[in-house]
Structure formats: structure tokens, C-alpha cells
C-alpha positions in Angstrom: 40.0 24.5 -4.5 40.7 21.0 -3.3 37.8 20.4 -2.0 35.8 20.6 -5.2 38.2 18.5 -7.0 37.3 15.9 -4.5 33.6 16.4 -4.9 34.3 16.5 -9.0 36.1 13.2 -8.8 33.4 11.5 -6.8 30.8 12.5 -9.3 32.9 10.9 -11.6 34.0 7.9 -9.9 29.8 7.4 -9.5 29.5 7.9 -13.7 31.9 6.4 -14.8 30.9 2.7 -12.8 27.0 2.7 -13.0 26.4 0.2 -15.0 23.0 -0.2 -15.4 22.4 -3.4 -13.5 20.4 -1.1 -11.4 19.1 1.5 -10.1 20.8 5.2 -9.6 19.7 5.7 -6.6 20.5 2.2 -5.5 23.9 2.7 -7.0 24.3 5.8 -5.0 23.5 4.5 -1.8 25.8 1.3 -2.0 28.8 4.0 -2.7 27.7 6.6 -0.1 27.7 3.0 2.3 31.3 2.4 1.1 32.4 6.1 2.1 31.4 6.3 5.7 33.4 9.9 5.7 30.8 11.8 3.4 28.4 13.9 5.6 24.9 14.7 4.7 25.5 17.6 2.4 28.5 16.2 0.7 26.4 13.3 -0.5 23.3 15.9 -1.4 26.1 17.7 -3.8 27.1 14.4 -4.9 23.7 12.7 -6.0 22.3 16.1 -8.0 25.5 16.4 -9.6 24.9 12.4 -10.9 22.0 12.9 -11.6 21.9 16.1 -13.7 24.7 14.4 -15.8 22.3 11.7 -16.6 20.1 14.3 -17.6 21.6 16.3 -20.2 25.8 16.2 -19.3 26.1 13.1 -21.0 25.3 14.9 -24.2 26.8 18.0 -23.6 29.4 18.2 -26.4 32.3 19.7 -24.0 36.0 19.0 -23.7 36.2 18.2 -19.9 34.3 16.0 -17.1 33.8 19.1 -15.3 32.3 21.6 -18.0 29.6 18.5 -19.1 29.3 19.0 -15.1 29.2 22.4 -14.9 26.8 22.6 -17.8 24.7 19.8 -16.2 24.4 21.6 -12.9 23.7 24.9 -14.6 20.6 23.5 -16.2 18.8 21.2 -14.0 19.7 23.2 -10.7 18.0 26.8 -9.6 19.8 27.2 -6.4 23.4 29.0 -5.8 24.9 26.5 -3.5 28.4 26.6 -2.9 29.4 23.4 -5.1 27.1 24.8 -7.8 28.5 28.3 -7.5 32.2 27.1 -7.8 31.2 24.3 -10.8 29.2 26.9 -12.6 32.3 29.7 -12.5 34.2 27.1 -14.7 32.3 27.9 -17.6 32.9 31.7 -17.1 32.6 34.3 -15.0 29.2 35.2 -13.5 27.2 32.0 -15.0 27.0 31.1 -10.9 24.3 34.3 -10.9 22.7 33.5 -13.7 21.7 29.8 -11.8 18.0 30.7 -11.3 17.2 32.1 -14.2 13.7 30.3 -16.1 15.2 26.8 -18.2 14.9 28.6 -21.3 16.9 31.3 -20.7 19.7 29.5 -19.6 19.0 26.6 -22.6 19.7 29.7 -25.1 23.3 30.5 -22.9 24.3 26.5 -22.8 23.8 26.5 -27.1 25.7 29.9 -27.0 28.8 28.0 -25.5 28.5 24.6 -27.3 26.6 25.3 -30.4 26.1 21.5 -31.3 24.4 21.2 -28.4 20.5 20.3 -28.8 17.5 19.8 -26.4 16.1 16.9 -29.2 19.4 14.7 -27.9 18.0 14.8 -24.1 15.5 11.4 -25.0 15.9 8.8 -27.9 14.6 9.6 -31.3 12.2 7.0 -31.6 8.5 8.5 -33.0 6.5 9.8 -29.7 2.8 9.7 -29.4 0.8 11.9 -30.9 -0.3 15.4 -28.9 3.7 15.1 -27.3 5.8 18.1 -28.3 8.9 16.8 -28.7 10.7 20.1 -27.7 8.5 20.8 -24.9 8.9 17.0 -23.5 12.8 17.1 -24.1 12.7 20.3 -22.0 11.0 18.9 -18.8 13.9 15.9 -18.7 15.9 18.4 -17.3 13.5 18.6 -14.2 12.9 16.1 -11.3 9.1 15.2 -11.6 6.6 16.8 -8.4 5.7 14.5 -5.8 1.9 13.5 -5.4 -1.1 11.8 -3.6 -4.6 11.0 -3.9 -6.6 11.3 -0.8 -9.9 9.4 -0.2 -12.7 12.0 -1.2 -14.1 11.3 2.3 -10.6 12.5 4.1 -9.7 15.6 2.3 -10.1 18.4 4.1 -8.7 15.9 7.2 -5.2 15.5 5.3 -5.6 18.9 4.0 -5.3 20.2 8.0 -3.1 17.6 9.1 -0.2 19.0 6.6 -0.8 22.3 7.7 -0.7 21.4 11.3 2.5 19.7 10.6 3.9 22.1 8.3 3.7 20.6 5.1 3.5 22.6 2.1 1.0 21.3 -1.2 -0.9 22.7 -4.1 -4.2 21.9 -5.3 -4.3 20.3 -8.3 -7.5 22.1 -10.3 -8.1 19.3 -13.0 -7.6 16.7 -10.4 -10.2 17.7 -7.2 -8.3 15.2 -4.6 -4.7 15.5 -5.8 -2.1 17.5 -4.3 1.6 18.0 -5.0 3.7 17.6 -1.9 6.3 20.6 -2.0 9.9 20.3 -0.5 11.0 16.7 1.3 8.5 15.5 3.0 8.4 11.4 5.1 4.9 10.5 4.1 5.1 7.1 4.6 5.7 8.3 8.7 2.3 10.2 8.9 -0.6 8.9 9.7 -2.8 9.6 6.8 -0.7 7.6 4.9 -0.4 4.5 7.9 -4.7 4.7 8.0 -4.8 4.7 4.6 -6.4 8.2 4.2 -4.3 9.0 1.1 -2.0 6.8 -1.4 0.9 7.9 -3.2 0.1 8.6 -6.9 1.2 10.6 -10.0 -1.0 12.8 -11.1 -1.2 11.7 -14.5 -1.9 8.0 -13.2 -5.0 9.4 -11.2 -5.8 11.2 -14.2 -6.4 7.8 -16.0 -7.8 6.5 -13.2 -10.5 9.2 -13.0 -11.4 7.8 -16.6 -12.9 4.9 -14.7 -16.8 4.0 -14.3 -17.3 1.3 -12.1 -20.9 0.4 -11.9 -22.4 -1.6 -7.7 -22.0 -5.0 -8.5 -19.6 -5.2 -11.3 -16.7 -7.4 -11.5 -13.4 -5.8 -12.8 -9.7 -7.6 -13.6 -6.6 -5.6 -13.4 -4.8 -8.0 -15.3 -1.5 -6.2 -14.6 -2.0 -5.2 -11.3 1.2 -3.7 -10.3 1.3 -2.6 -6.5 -2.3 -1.2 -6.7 -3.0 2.4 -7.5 -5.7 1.6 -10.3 -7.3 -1.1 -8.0 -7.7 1.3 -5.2 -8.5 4.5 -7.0 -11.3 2.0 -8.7 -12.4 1.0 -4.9 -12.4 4.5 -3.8 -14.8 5.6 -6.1 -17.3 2.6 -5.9 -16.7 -0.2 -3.1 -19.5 -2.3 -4.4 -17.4 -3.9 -6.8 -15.6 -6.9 -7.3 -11.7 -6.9 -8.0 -9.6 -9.6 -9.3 -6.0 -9.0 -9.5 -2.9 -10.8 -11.2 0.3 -9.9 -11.9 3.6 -12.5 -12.6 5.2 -10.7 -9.8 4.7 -13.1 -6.4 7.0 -10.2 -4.4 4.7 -7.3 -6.0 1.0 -9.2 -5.5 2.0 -9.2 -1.6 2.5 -5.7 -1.5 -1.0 -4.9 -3.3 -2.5 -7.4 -0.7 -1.2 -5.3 1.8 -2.1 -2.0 0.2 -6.2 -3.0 -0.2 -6.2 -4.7 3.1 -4.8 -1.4 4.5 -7.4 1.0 2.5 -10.1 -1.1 3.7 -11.5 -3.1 0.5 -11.5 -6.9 1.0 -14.0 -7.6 -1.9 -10.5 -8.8 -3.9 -9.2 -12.1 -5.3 -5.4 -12.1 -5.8 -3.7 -14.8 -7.9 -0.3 -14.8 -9.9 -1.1 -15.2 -13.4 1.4 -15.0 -16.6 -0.6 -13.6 -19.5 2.3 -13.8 -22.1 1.2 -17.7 -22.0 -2.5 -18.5 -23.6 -5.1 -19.7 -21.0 -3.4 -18.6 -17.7 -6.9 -17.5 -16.8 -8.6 -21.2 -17.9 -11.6 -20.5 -20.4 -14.8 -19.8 -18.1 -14.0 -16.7 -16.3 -15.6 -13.0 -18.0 -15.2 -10.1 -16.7 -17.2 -6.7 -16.6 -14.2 -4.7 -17.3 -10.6 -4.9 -17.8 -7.7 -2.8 -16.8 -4.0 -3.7 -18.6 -1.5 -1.5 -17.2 1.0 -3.5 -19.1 4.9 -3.5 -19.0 6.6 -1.2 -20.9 9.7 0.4 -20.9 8.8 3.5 -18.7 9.7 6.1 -21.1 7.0 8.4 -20.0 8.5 8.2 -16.5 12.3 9.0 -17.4 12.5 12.5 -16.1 11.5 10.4 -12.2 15.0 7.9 -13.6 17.5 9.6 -16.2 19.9 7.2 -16.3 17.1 4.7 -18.2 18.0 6.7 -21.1 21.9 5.3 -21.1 20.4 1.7 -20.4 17.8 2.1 -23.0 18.3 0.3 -26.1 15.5 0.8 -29.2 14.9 -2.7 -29.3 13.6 -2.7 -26.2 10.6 -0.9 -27.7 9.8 -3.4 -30.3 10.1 -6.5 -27.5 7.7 -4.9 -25.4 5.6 -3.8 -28.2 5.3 -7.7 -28.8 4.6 -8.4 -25.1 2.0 -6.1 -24.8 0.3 -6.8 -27.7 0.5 -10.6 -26.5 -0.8 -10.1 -23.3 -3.9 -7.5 -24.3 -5.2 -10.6 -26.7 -5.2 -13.2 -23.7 -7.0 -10.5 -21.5 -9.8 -9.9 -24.1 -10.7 -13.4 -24.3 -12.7 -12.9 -20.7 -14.3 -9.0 -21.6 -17.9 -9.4 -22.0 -20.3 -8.1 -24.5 -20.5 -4.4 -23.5 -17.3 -4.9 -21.4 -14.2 -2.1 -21.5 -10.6 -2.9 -22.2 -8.6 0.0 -20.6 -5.2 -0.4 -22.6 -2.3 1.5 -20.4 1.2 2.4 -20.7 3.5 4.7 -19.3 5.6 5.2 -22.0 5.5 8.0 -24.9 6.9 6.0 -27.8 4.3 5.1 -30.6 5.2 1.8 -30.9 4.5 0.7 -27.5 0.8 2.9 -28.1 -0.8 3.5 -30.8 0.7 0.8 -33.1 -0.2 -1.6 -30.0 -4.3 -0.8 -30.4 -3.8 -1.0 -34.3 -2.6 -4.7 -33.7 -6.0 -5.6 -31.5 -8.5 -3.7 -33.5 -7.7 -6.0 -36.2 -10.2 -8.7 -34.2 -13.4 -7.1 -35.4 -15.2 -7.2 -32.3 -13.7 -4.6 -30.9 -14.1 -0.6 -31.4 -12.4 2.1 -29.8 -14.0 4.6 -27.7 -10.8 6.6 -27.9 -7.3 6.9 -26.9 -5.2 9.6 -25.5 -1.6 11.4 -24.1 -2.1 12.4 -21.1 0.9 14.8 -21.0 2.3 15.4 -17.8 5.3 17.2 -19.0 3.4 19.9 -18.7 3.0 19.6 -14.8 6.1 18.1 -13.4 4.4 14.9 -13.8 4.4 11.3 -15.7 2.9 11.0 -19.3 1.1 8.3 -20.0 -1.2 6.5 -22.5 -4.4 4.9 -22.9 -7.1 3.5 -25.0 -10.6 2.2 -24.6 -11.8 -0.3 -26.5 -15.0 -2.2 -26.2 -16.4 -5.4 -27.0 -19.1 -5.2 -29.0 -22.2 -7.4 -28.4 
């Protein structure tokens, strides 16, 4: 079949050039812009096929392009479309109909054919967290991570009706009372919830750790890291009689955050660029209630969202950011008060970015930890992330 020797070939052409100087999907839509010829479904075929490889095919210990392909598709994909029912046939007859069966059925078949093949070699072997099974995290890398948003408490039955008027299929999330997973494709950022700032765009592990938060009327919180936002306004939704300062080293990213608050309706913000790997970027005076460090990391509990930052990944990226994070939680707790709470975040699962961070600050002896924890998403088609609570004691 000619035609899926074409499609084969482009999947190839995309591997064998990405070179990590950015984004996959980036990558993929400055090639689909360089073949104006590829119609919709062509380049549909073309991305899942890219992306399953950088999910397990890259490890698959075959003799051919196609058959780390075929095995690729075979695993990540549950749906007989024509490309995967002709990629599929190549590693014997009938494995096209066996397509949807449940991941660990068709894990057993894949080991059958190459028995050197392992789920462990799917993520680095660094040490993980503790409470992550290895096997069990390995095995949700070969799924794309749900789609979700939290939705002001006040607004939830509103967006609830709205998707349904629109046609827009979601589950509840039980654990997580104004979550929901958006199922199938769906434009969010066209509807108007989103434009009025009736719901935000957030993993449900990251509103899980958010939920951890107790902002008290009159408090004055720093999220030292501040990203584009989601902690800030998850903290704002559930108490707007607070005060928020936010800094980040990221001009480009502050201006979007601006943007996001201004948008949800909270003004009670100060916004300031800040570098926190250099001592006294915050001057001496300034103390704060409570702290939140969502600090850089190398986005290992996100993976599954990115696979190819497991070919770009090198291990010592781990121990440089271990260094950074450790550098910029010890600037932060200069200015937490007697009393005050250090939220330490990651989204990353290796234990040297986690734990072996909080064993580095509870060497100052003013601080005790309240606790720290996985949150596993893994387990929900979600991020897993990290965090500890330490407090200043008075």
C-alpha cells in the first residue's frame, strides 16, 4: 500500500529531525506548515503516530522503523483507524482487532513478541518519590493525560448547563467538588465561561494542592514562583480578602498572570519580576503570612502531557535543579513569619528534586514539617506532583 509507506516515511522524517530545541507539538506544526498537501486527517495519523513513538517505540527492541511503529500505535491507541489497522497487521495477522483491548492485555502480547521489552524502560531510572508505583506510573506514560478545569464555586452549576447546552461532554471529579474532566476536543478558550472568567484551565492534581490551601481575610500571601497563575487564583477563589504578591523571572509569563487575575476579578495583587536564585531580590523588610514555591523543575510528573522530554532529558538535569530549588526555597524563607507556611511544590516525581530538597531546608532549625506528600495522578489520567509544608516556628 503506497499510501502507508508515505504516511510511515513522514512519521519518520518527523523522528528522526526533532531535536529537542523544542517542543513536539511545535515541531509538528512548523512541518505540517512546510507540507501544505497534508489534509486534516493525514496530519491527525501523523502527530499520534510521533507521539506514541515518543512514548514507548523508542524503546521497543524491534528490527524495523515500522514494527517500533506498529508496536507504538498498538499500545497507546484504542481505536481501529485505517492507518492503525494497516500499521498494526505488520506485526501479524489480527493484532488490528485486538487494538481496544485494556493496556495490560495488550502490554503482555507486545513482551510476547519482543521479550526484552519492559514497561520500567518507558521513564528514567532515577529513584521516584515515595507512594509512586513505578510499574503503575510507567504504565500511564503510554496514555495522553485528561483535560481539566476548575470552575468558581459560585458558577458551577452555570458551566455545568452551558456544556450541556453546547454539547460538551465532562465527568465529575468526586475528590475534587468543582473539577471536571473535559471529554473528546473541546475550544474552551472560545466559550464564554472561560472569556468571563467562570472557570480556569487546571490539572486536577494542581487543584488538588491548591485545595491544601487556608488563606485566612486579611492575610498577605507570596507566590514566589508565580507561573501564569493557577495557585494565585485558586487561593483568590476561595478567600478574596487576601493580599497576593507575585514574582516570577519571567517578564513574558508575569503579563499573562496580570491578565489572568485582572480577568477573574481579583485586583488586590502586586506583580514584580524578582530572581530568587540571587540573595536579597526581595530587599530585607518585607514578611509574609504565607508562602507558595511552585519552583522550576524538570516536569517529570507531567511527561505523559510531553513524551518526547524523556529523549531530551538528561539525569543531570535533576541534580541542577535540585540545587536551584533548594537555592531559591532558602531566599523565600527569609520573609515567612513566625506561624507562617512554606508550601514547597514541584511537578516532578524524582526524589531528588523532593524529598532530598525539604531534607536540605529542615536543616535551619526553625523550621518543622507539617507533612509532605505524592499526589499521584497517574492514577486519573492526570499530573503527579509534590509538596511539603513546613512552618516557621515562633
Amino acid at each position: 500500500m503506497k499510501w502507508l509507506e508515505v504516511r510511515l516515511k513522514q512519521v519518520e522524517e518527523v523522528v528522526l529531525n526533532y531535536d529537542c530545541s523544542n517542543g513536539l507539538s511545535d515541531f509538528l506544526k512548523e512541518y505540517f506548515r512546510k507540507k501544505p498537501n497534508m489534509g486534516g486527517r493525514d496530519r491527525k495519523q501523523v502527530s499520534a503516530a510521533v507521539f506514541d513513538y515518543f512514548r514507548v517505540g523508542r524503546v521497543i527492541p524491534a528490527l524495523s522503523f515500522k514494527e517500533k511503529i506498529a508496536a507504538s500505535i498498538f499500545l497507546c491507541e484504542d481505536n481501529p483507524d485505517q492507518f492503525y489497522t494497516a500499521v498494526t497487521e505488520t506485526l501479524g495477522e489480527g493484532f488490528s482487532g485486538k487494538i481496544s483491548l485494556p493496556v495490560d492485555e495488550k502490554l503482555k502480547i507486545i513482551s510476547e513478541l519482543f521479550p526484552a521489552f519492559t514497561v520500567d524502560e518507558l521513564f528514567p531510572s532515577l529513584p521516584l518519590s515515595e507512594g509512586i508505583d513505578r510499574e503503575e506510573f510507567c504504565k500511564s506514560f503510554l496514555l495522553q493525560p485528561a483535560f481539566f478545569i476548575r470552575i468558581k464555586r459560585e458558577f458551577y452549576d452555570q458551566v455545568k448547563s452551558d456544556f450541556r447546552s453546547i454539547n460538551v461532554q465532562y465527568e465529575e471529579e468526586e475528590d475534587q467538588p468543582f473539577a471536571l474532566k473535559v471529554i473528546g476536543k473541546s475550544d474552551v478558550h472560545s466559550m464564554r465561561g472561560w472569556q468571563n472568567g467562570l472557570f480556569e484551565i487546571q490539572d486536577l492534581s494542581s487543584q488538588k494542592i491548591a485545595s491544601m490551601f487556608k488563606p485566612e481575610e486579611g492575610e498577605h500571601w507570596w507566590d514566589c514562583c508565580a507561573g501564569s497563575g493557577g495557585k494565585s487564583l485558586a487561593l483568590a477563589d476561595k478567600n478574596n480578602l487576601i493580599k497576593i504578591t507575585a514574582t516570577d523571572i519571567r517578564p513574558s509569563i508575569l503579563k499573562n498572570y496580570s491578565a489572568r487575575l485582572d480577568k477573574s476579578g481579583f485586583y488586590n495583587c502586586l506583580v514584580k519580576q524578582a530572581d530568587l536564585s540571587k540573595p536579597g531580590a526581595m530587599g530585607k523588610g518585607e514578611i509574609f503570612d504565607n508562602i507558595i514555591a511552585d519552583v522550576p523543575c524538570t516536569g517529570s510528573g507531567t511527561w505523559a502531557r510531553t513524551p518526547e522530554s524523556v529523549k531530551c532529558f538528561n539525569e543531570e538535569e535533576a541534580e541542577k535543579f535540585s540545587l536551584l530549588q533548594t537555592t531559591i526555597a532558602t531566599n523565600a524563607l527569609i520573609h515567612l513569619k513566625p506561624g507562617g507556611k512554606f508550601y514547597y511544590i514541584t511537578c516532578s516525581v524524582f526524589r531528588k528534586e523532593n524529598e532530598e530538597v525539604v531534607e536540605k531546608l529542615l536543616q535551619d532549625d526553625s523550621l518543622k514539617m507539617q507533612f509532605q506528600m505524592m499526589v499521584q495522578g497517574y492514577n486519573q489520567r492526570a499530573d503527579s506532583l509534590f509538596m511539603a509544608v513546613l512552618e516557621r516556628l515562633n
